[in-house]
N, C-alpha and C positions, 0 to 999 in steps of 0.2 A: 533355270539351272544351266543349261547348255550355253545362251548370253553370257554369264559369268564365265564360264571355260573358256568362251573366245578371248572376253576381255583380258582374262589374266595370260593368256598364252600372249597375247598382241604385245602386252606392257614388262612379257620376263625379257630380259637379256637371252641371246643365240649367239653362239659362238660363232662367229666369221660371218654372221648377216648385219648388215645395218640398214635403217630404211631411211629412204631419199624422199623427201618431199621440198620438190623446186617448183616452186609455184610461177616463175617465170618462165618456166620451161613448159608448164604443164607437165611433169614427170614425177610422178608417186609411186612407187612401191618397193620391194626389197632386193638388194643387192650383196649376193654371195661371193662368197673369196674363198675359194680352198690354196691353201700354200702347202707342198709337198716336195721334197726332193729338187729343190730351188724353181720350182715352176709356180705358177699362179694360174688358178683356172678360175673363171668368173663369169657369172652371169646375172642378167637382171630379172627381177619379172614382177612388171609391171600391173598396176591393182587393176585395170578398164580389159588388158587381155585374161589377165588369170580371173575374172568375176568380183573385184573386192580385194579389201586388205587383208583380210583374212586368209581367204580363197588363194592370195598372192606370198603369202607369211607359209602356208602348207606347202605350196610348190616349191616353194624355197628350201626349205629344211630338208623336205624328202629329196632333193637335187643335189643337197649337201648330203646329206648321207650316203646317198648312191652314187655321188663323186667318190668322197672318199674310201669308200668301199672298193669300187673301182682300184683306185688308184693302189691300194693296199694299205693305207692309213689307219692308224687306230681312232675310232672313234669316241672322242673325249669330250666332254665339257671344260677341261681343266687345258690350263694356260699350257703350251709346249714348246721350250728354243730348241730349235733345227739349226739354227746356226752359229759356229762356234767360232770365239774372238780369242781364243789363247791357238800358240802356233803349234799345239796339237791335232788341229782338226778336227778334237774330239769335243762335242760337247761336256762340260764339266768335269774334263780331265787339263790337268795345267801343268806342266815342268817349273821347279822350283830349283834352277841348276844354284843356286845359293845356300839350298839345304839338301841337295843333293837327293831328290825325289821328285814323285808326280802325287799331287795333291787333285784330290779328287772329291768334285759336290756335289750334292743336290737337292731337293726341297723333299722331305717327308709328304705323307697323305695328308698329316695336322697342317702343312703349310710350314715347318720348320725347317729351319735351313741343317742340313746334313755335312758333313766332313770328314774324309781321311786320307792318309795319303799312304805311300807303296814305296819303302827306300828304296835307291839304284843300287846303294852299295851292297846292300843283301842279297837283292836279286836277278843285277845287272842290269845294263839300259831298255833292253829288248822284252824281258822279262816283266820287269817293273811297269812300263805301260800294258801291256798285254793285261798283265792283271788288274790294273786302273781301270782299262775300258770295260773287263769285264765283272768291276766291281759297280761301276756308273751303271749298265747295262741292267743287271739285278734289282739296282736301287730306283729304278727307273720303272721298271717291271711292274715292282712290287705296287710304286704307287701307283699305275693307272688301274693295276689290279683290283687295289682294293676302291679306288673311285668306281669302277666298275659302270 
């Protein structure tokens, strides 16, 4: 029974670990990535110092957790963009000066993609984002909430 626990922990996917085996290098085990507030913290650990893959697979995840914890990160399994490509800054808030508003998305807990937007003309330039980011913000909330 316990055999079985390892194996299926070895074989799930982990968020931000991937395992290295360079056999030319002689270098086996797993490699953490925390990305937060545009830093990258990482570390390796290696199966021959941590006892095994196993033994190297536990040290990892608990490093990653007590990174991010550290750092103040919320702790998710679910996929998260920190970085934002529209010239708001804002992740999944976007200026539409075409239709004269900020359109604003996101992915539901189903995985479905979300929408709505905040006209300027209703509620001025200043107003109307203010209330985008903190519609995004709820919407955002609500999902990791309920992934939990």
């Amino acid at each position: 029974m316990e055999e079985d626990k390892k194996n299926k922990l070895l074989l799930e996917k982990h968020k931000d670990i991937a395992r290295i085996d360079q056999e030319s290098k002689r270098t086996h085990g797993w490699y953490v990535r925390v990305r937060f507030l545009g830093r990258t913290h990482s570390k390796f650990f290696s199966d021959r110092k941590c006892g095994g893959r196993y033994s190297s697979l536990l040290s990892a995840i608990s490093w990653r957790d007590k990174t991010e914890k550290k750092l103040g990160k919320i702790r998710t399994n679910k996929h998260m963009v920190t970085v934002s490509n529209s010239s708001t800054g804002v992740v999944g808030v976007r200026l539409n000066d075409k239709l004269n508003r900020y359109e604003v998305s996101w992915v539901t807990h189903q995985g479905k993609q979300g929408k709505t937007s905040v006209s300027i003309a209703k509620h001025g330039k200043k107003a109307a984002f203010t209330r985008a980011c903190i519609i995004r913000s709820e919407k955002e909330k609500a999902r990791l909430e309920f992934a939990g």
